[in-house]
C-alpha positions as CSV (number, residue, x, y, z in Angstrom):
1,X,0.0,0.0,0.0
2,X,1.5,3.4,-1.0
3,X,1.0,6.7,0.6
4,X,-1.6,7.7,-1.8
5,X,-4.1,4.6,-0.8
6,X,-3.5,5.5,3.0
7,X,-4.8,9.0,2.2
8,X,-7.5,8.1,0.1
9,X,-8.7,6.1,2.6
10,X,-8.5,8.6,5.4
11,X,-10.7,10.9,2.9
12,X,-12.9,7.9,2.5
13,X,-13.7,7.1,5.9
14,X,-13.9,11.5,7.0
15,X,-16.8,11.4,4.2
16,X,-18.1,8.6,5.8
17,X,-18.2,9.7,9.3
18,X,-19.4,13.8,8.0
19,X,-21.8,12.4,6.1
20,X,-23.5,10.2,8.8
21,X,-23.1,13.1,11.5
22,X,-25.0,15.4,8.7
23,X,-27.5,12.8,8.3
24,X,-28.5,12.2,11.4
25,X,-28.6,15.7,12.8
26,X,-30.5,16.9,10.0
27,X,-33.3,14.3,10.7
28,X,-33.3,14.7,14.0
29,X,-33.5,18.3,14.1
30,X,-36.2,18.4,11.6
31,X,-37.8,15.8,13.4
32,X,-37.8,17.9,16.3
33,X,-39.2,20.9,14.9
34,X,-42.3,18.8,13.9
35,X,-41.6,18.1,10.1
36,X,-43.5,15.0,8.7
37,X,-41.8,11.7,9.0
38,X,-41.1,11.2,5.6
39,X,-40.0,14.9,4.6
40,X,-37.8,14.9,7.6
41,X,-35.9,11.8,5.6
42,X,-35.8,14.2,2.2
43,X,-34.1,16.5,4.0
44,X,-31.7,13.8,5.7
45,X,-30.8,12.3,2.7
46,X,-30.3,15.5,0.7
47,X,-28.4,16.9,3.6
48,X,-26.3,13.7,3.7
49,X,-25.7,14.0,-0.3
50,X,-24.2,17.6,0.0
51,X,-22.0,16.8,2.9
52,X,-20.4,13.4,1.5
53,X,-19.6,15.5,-2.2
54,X,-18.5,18.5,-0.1
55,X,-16.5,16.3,2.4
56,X,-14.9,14.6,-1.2
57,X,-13.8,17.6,-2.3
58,X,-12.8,19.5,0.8
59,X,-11.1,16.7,2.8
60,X,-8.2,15.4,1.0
61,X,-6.1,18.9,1.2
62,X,-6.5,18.6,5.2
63,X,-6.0,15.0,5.2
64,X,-2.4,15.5,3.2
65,X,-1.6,18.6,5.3
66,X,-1.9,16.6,8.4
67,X,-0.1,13.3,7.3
68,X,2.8,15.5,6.5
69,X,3.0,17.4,9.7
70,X,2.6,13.9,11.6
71,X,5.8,12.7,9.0
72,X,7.8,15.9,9.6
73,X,7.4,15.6,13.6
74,X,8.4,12.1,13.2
75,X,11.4,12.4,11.0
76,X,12.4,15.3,13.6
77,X,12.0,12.9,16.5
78,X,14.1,10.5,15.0
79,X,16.5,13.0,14.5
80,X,16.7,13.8,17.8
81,X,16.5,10.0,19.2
82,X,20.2,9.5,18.4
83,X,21.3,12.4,20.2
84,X,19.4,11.6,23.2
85,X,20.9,8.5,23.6
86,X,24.5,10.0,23.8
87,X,23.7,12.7,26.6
């Protein structure tokens, strides 16, 4: 597996988890305000369309911007791990 699975993964799974977190708060919100069973679900599952392309598009930039700060930090601790063990 190469870097570029790992990430598209990680964007996978983000749209996954933003899109179920839309979906539910959406219906239950619109639940709550006394929508109709069946229009509350429209909404839902509109709702839960616009947030899984939006999370598509949107979430890969973070995604890579993290992974590299998490491979910088650990290329600088590594750097450091050899001088530690001389002191």
């Amino acid at each position: 597996m190469n870097s570029d699975n790992g990430s598209q993964e990680l964007t996978r799974l983000a749209a996954a988890y933003l899109t179920s977190i839309v979906f539910g708060a959406s219906f239950l919100i619109a639940v709550g305000a006394g929508v109709h069973g069946s229009t509350a679900l429209w909404c839902a599952v509109v709702a839960g369309g616009i947030a899984l392309v939006a999370a598509h598009c949107l979430a890969p930039p973070v995604i890579d911007v993290v992974l590299t700060a998490l491979a910088r930090g650990e290329a600088k601790r590594r750097a450091e791990l050899p001088e530690e063990a001389e002191k």
